[in-house]
PQR file of N, CA, C, O and H, with PARSE charges and radii, in Angstrom:
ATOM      1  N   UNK A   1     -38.168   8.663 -12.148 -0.4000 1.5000
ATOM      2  CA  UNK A   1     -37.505   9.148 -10.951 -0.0000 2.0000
ATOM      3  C   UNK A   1     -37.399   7.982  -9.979  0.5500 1.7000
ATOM      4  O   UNK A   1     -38.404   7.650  -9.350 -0.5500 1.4000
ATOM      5  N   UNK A   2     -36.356   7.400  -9.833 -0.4000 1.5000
ATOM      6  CA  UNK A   2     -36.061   6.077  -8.976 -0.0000 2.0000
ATOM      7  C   UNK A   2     -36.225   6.888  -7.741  0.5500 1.7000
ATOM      8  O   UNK A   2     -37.264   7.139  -7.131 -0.5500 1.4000
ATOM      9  H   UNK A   2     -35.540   7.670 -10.345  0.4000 1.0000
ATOM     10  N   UNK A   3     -34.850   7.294  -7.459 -0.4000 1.5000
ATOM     11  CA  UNK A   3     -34.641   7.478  -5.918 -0.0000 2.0000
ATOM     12  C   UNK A   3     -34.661   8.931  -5.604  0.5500 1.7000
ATOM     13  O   UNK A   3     -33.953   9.648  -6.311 -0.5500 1.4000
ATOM     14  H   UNK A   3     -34.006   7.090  -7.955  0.4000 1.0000
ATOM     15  N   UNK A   4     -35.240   9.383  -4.819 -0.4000 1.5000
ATOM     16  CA  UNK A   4     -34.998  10.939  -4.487 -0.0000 2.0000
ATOM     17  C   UNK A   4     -33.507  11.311  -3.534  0.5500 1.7000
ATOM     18  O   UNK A   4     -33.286  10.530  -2.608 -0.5500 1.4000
ATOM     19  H   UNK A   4     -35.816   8.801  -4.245  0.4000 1.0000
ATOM     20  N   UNK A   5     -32.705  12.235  -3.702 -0.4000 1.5000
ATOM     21  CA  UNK A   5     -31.705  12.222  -3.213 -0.0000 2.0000
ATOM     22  C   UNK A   5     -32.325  13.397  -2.529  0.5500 1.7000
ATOM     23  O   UNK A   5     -32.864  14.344  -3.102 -0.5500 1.4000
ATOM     24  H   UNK A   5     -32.885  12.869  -4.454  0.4000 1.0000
ATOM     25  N   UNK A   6     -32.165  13.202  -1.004 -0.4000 1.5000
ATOM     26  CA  UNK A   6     -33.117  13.671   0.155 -0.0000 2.0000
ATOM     27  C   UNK A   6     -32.159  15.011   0.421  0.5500 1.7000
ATOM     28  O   UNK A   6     -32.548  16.171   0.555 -0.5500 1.4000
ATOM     29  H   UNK A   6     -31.728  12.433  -0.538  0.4000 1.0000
ATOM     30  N   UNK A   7     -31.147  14.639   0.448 -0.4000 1.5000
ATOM     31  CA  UNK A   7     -30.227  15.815   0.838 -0.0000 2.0000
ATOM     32  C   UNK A   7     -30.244  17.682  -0.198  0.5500 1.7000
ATOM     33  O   UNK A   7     -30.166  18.889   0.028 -0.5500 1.4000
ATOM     34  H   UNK A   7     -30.831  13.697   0.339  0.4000 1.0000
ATOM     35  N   UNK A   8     -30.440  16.483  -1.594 -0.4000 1.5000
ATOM     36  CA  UNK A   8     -30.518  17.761  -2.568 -0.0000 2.0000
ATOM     37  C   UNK A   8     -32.123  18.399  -1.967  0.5500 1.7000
ATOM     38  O   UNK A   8     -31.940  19.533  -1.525 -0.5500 1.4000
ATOM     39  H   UNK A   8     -30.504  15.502  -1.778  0.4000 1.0000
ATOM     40  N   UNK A   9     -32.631  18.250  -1.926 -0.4000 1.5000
ATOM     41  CA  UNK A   9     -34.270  18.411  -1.903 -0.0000 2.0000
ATOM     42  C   UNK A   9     -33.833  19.662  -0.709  0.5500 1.7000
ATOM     43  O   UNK A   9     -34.357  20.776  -0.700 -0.5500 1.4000
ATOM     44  H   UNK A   9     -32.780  17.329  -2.285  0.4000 1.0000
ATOM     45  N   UNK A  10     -32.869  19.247   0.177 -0.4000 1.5000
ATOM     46  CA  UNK A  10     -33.022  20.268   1.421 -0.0000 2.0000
ATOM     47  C   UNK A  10     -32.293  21.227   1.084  0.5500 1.7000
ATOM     48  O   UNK A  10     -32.471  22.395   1.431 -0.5500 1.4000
ATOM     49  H   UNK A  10     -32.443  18.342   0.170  0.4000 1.0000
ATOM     50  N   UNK A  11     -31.358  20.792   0.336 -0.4000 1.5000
ATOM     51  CA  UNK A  11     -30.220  22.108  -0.243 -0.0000 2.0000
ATOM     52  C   UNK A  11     -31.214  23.584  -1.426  0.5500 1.7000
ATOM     53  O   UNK A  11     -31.215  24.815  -1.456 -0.5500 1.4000
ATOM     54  H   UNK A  11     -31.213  19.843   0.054  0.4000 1.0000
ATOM     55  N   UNK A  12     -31.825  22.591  -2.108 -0.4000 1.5000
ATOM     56  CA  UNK A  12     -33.344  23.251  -2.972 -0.0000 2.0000
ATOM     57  C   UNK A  12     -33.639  24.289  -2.384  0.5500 1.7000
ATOM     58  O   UNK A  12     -33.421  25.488  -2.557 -0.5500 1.4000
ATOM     59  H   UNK A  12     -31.824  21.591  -2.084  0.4000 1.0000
ATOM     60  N   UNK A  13     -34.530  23.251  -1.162 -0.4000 1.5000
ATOM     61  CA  UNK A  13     -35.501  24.618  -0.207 -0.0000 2.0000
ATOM     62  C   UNK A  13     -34.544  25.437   0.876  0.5500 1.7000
ATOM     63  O   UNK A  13     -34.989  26.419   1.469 -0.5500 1.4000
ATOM     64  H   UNK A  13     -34.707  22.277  -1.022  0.4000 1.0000
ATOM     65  N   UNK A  14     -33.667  25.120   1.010 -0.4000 1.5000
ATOM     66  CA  UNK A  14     -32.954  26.638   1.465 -0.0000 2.0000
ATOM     67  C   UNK A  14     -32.176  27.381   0.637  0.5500 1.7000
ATOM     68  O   UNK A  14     -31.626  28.402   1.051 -0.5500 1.4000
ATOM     69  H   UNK A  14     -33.306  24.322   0.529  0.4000 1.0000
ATOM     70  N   UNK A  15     -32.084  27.077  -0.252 -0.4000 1.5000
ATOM     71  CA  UNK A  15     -31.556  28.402  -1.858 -0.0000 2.0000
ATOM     72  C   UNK A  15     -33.194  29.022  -1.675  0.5500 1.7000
ATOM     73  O   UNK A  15     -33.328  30.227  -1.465 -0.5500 1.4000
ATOM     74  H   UNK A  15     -32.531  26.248  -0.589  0.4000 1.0000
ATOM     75  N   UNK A  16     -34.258  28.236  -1.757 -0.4000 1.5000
ATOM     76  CA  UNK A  16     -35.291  28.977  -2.168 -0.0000 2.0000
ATOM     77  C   UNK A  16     -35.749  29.555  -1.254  0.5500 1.7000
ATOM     78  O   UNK A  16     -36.584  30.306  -1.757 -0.5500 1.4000
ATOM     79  H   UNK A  16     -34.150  27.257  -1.927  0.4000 1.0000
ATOM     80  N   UNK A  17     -35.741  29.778   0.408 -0.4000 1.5000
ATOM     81  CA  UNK A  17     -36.029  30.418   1.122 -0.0000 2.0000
ATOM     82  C   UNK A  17     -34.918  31.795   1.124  0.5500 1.7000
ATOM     83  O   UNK A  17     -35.250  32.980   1.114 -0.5500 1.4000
ATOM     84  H   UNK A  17     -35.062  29.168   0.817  0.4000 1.0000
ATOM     85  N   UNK A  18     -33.592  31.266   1.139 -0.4000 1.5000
ATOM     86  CA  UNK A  18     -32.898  32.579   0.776 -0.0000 2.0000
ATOM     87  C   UNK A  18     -32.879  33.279  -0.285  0.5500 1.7000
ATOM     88  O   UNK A  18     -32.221  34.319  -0.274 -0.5500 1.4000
ATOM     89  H   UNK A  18     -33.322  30.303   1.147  0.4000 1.0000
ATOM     90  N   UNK A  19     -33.642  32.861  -1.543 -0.4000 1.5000
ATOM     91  CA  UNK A  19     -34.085  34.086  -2.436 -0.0000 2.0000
ATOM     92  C   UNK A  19     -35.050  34.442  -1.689  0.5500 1.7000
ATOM     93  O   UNK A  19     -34.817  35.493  -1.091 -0.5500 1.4000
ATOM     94  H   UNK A  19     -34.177  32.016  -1.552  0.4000 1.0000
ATOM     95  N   UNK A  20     -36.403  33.816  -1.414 -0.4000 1.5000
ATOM     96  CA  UNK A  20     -37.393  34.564  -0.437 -0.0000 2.0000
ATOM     97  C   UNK A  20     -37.309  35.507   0.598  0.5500 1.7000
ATOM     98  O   UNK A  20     -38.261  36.208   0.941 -0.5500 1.4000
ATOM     99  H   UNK A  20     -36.592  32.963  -1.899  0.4000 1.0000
ATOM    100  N   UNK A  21     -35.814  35.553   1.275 -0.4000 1.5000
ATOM    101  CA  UNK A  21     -35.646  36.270   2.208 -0.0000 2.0000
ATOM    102  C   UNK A  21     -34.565  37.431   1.321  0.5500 1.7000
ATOM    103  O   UNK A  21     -34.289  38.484   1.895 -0.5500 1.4000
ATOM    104  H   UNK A  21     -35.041  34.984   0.996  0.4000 1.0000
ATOM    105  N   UNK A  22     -34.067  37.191   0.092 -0.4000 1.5000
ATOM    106  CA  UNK A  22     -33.740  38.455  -0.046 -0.0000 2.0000
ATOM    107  C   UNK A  22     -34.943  39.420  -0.570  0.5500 1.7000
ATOM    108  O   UNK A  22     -34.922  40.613  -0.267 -0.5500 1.4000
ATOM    109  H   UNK A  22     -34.291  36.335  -0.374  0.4000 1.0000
ATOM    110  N   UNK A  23     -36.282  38.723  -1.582 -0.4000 1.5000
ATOM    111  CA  UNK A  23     -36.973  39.868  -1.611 -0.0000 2.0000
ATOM    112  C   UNK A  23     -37.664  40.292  -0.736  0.5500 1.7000
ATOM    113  O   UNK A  23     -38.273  41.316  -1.046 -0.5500 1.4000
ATOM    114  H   UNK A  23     -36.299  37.754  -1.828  0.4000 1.0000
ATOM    115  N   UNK A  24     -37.911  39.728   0.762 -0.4000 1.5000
ATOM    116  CA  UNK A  24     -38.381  40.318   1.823 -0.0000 2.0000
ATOM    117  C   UNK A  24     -37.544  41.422   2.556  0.5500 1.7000
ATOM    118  O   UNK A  24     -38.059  42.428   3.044 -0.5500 1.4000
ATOM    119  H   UNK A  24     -37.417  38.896   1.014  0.4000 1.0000
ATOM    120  N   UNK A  25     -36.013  41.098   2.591 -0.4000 1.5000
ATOM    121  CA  UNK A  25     -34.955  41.864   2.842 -0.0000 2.0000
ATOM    122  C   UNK A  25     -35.171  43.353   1.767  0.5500 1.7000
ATOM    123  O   UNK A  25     -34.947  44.544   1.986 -0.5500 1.4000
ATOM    124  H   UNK A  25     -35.595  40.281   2.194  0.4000 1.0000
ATOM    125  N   UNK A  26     -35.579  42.791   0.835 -0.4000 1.5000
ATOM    126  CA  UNK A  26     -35.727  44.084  -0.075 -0.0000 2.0000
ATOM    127  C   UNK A  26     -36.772  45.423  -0.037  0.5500 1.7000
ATOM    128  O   UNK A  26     -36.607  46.622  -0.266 -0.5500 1.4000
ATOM    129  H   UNK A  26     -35.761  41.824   0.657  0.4000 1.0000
ATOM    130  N   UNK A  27     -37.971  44.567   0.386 -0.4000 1.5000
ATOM    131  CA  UNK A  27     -39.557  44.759   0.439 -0.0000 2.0000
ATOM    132  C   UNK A  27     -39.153  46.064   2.052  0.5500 1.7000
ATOM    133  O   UNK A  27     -39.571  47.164   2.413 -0.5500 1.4000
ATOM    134  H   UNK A  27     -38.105  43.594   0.573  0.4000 1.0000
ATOM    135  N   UNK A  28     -38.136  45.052   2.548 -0.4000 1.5000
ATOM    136  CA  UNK A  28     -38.442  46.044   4.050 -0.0000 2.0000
ATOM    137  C   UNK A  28     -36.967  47.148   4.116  0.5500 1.7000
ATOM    138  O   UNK A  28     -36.707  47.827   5.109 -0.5500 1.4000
ATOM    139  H   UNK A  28     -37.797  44.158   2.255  0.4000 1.0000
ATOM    140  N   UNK A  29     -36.272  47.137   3.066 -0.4000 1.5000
ATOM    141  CA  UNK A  29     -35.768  47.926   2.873 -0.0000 2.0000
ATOM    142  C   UNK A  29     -34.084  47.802   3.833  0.5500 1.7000
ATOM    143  O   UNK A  29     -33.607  48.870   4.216 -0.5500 1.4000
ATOM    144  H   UNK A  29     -36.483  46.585   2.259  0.4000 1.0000
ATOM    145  N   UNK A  30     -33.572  46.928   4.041 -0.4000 1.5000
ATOM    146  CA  UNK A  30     -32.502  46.093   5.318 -0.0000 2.0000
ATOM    147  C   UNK A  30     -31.710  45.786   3.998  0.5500 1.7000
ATOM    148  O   UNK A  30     -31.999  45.177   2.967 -0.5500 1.4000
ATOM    149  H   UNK A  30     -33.960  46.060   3.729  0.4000 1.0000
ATOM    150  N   UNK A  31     -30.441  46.541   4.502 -0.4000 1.5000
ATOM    151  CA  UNK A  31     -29.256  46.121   3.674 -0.0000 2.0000
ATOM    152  C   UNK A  31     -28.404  44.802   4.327  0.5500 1.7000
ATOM    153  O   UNK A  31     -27.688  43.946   3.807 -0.5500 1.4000
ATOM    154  H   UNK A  31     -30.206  47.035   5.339  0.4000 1.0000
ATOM    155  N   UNK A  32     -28.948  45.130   6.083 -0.4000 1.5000
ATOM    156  CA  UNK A  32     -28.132  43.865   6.187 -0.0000 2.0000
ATOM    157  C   UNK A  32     -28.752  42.590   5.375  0.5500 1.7000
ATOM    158  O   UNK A  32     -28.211  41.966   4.462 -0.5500 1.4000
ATOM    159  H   UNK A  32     -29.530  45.825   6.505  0.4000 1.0000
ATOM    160  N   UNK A  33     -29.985  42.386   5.938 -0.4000 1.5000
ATOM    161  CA  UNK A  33     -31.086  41.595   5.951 -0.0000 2.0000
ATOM    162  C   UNK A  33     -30.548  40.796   4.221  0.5500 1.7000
ATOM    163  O   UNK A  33     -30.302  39.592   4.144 -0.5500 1.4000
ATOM    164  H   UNK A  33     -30.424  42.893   6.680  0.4000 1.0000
ATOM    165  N   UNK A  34     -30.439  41.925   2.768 -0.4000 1.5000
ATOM    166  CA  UNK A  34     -30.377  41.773   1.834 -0.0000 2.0000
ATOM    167  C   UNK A  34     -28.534  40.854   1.726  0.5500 1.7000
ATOM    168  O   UNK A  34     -28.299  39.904   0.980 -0.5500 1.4000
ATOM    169  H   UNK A  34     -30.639  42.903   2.830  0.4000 1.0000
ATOM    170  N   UNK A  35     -27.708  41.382   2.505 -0.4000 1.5000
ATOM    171  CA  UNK A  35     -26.483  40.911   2.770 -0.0000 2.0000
ATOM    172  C   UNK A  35     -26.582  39.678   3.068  0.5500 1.7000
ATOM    173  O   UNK A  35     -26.190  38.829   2.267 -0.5500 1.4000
ATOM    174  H   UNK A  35     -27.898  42.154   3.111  0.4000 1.0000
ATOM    175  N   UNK A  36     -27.088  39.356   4.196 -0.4000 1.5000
ATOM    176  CA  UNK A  36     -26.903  38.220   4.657 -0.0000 2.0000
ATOM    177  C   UNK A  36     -28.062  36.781   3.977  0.5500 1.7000
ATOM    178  O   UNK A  36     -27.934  35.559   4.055 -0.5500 1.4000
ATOM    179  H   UNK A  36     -27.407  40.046   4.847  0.4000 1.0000
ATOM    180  N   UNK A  37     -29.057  37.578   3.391 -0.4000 1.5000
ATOM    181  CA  UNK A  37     -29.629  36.247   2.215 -0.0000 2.0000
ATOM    182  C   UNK A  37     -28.875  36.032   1.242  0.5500 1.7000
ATOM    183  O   UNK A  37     -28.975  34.923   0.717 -0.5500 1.4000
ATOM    184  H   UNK A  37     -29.162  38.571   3.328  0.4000 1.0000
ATOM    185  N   UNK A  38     -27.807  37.084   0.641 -0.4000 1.5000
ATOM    186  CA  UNK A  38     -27.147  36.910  -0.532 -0.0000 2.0000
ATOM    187  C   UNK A  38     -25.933  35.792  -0.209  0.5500 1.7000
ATOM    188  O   UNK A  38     -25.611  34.844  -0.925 -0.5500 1.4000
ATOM    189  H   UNK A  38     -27.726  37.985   1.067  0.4000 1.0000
ATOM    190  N   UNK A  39     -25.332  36.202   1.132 -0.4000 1.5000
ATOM    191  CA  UNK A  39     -24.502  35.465   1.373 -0.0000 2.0000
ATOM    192  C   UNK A  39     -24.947  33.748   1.920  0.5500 1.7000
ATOM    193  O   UNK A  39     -24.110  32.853   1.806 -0.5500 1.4000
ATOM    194  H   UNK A  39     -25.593  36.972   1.714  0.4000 1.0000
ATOM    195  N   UNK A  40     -26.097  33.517   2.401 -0.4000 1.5000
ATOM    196  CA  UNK A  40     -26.607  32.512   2.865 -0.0000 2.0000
ATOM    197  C   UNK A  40     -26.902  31.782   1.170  0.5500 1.7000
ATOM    198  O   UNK A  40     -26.358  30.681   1.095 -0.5500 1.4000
ATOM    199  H   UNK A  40     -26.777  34.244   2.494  0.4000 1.0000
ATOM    200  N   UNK A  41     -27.365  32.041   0.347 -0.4000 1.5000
ATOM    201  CA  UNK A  41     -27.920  31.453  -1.000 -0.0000 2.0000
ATOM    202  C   UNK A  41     -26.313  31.439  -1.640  0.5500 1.7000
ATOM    203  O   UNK A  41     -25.999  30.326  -2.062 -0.5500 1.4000
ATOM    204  H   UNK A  41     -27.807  32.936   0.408  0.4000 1.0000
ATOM    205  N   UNK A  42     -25.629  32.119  -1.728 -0.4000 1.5000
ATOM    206  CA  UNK A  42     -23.739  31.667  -2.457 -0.0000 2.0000
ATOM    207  C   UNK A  42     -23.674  30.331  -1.473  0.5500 1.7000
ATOM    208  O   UNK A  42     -23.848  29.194  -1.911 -0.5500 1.4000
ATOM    209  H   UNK A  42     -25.883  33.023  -1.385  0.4000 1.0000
ATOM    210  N   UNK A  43     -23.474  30.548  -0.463 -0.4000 1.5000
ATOM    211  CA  UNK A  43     -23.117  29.176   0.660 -0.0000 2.0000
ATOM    212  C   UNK A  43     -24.196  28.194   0.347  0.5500 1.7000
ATOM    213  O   UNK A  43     -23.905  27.304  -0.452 -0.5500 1.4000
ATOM    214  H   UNK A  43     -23.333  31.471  -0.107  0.4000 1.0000
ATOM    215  N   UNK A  44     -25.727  28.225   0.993 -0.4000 1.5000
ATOM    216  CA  UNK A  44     -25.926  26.771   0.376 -0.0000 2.0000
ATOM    217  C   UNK A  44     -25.713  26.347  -1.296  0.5500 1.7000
ATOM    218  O   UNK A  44     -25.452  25.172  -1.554 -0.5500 1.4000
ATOM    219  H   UNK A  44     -25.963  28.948   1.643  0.4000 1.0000
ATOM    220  N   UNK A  45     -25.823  27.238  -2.280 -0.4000 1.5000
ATOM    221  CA  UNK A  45     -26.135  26.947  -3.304 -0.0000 2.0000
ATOM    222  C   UNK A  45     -24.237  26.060  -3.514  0.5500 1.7000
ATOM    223  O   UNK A  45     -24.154  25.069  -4.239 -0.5500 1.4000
ATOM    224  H   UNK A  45     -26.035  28.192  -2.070  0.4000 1.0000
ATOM    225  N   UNK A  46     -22.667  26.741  -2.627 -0.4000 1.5000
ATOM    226  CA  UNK A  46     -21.883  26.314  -2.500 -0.0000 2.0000
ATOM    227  C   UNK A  46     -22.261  24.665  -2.131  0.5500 1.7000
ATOM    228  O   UNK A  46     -22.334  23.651  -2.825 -0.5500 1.4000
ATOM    229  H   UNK A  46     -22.734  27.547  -2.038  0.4000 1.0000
ATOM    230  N   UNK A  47     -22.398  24.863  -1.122 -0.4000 1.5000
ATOM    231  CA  UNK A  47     -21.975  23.451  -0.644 -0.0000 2.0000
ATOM    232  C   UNK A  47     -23.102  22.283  -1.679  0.5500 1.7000
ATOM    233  O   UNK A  47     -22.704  21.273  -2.260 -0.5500 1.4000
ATOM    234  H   UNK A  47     -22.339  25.687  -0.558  0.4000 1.0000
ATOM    235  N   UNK A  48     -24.079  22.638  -1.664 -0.4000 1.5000
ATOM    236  CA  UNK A  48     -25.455  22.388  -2.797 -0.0000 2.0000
ATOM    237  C   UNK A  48     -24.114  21.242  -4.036  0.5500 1.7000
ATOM    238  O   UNK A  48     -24.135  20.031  -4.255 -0.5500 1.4000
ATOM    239  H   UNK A  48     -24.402  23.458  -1.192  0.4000 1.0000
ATOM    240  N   UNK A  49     -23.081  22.394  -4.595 -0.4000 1.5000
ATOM    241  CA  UNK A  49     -22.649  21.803  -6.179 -0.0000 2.0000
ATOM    242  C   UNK A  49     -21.594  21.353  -5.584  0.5500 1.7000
ATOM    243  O   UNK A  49     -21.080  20.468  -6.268 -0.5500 1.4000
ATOM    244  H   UNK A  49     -23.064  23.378  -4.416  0.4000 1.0000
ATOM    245  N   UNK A  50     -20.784  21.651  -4.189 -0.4000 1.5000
ATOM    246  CA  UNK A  50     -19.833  20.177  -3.844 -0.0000 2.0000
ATOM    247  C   UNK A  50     -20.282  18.927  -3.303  0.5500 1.7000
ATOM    248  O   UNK A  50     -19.531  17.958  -3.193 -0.5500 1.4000
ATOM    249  H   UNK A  50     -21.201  22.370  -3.634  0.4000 1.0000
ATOM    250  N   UNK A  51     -21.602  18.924  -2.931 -0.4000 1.5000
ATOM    251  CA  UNK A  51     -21.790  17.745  -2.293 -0.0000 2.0000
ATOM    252  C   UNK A  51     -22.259  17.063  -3.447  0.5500 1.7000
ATOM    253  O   UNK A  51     -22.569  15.926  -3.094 -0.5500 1.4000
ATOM    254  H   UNK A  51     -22.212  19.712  -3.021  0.4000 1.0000
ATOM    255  N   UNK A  52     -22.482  17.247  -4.818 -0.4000 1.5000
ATOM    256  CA  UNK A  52     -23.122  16.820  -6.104 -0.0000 2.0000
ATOM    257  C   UNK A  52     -21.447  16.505  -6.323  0.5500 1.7000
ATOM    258  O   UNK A  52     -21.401  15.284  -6.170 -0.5500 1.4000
ATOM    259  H   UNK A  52     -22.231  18.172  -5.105  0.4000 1.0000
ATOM    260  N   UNK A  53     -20.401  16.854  -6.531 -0.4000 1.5000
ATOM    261  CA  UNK A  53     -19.330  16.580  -6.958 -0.0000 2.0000
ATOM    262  C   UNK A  53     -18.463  15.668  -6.256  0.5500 1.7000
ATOM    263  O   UNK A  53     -17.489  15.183  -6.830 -0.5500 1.4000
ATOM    264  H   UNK A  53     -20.438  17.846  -6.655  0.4000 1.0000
ATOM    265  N   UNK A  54     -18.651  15.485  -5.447 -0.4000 1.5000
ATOM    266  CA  UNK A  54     -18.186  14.094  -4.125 -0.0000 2.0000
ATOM    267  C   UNK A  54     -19.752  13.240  -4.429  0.5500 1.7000
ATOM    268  O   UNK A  54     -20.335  13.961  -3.619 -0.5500 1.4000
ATOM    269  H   UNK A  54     -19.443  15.880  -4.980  0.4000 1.0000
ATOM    270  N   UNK A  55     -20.471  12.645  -4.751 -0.4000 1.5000
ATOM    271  CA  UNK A  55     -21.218  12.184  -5.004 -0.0000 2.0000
ATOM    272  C   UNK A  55     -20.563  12.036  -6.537  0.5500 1.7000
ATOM    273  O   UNK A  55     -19.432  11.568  -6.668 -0.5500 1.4000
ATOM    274  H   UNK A  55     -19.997  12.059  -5.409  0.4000 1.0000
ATOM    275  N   UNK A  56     -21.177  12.373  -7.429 -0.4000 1.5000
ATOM    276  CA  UNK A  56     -20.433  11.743  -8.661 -0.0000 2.0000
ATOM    277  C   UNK A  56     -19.116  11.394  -8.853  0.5500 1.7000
ATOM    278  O   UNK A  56     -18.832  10.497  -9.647 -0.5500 1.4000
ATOM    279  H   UNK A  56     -22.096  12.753  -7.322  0.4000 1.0000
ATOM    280  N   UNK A  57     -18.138  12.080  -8.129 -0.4000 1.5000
ATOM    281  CA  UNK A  57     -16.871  11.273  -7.801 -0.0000 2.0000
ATOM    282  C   UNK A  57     -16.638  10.035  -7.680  0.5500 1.7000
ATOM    283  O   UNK A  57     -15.949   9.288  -8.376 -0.5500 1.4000
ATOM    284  H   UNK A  57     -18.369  12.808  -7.484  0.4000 1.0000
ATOM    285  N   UNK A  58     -17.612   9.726  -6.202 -0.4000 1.5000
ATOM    286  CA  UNK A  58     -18.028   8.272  -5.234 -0.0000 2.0000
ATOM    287  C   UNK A  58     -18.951   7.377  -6.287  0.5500 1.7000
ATOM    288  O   UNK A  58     -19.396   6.297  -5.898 -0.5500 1.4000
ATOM    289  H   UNK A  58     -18.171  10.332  -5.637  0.4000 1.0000
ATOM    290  N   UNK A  59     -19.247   7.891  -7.733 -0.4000 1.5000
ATOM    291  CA  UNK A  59     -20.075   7.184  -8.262 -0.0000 2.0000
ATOM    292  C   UNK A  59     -21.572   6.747  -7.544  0.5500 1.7000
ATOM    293  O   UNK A  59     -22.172   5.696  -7.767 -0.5500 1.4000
ATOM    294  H   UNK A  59     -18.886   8.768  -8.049  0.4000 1.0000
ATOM    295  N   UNK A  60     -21.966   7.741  -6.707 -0.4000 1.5000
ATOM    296  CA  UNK A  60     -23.345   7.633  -6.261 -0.0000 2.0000
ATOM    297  C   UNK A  60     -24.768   8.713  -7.117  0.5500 1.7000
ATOM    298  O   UNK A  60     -25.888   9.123  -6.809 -0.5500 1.4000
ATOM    299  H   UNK A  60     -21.479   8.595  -6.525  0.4000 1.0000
ATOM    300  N   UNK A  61     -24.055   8.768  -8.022 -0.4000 1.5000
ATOM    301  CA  UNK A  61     -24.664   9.989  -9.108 -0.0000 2.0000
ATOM    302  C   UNK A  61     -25.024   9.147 -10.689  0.5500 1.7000
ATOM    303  O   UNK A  61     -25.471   9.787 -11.641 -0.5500 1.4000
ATOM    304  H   UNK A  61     -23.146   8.434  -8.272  0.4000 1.0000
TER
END
């Protein structure tokens, strides 16, 4: 593992807090709550596989 790419690491832990917050969303029974982690984890996990694709584009991958 040369270099850590700092950005992915942050994209990581907020997919993984928004699964965490949908089974808390779940646990407490909040449809919004469950809505809006689902939609927060599509979006970072979105931007997560374009910023990997402009990066290997740019040949920084």
């Amino acid at each position: 593992m040369k270099n850590i790419k700092w950005i992915f690491m942050l994209y990581s832990l907020a997919a993984i807090l928004s699964m965490v917050g949908i089974g808390a969303a779940v646990g407490l029974r909040s449809i919004p709550g469950i809505l809006f982690a689902v939609l927060a984890l599509c979006a970072v996990m979105g931007l997560g596989f374009k910023k990997k694709k402009e990066m290997m584009d740019a040949g920084l991958l």
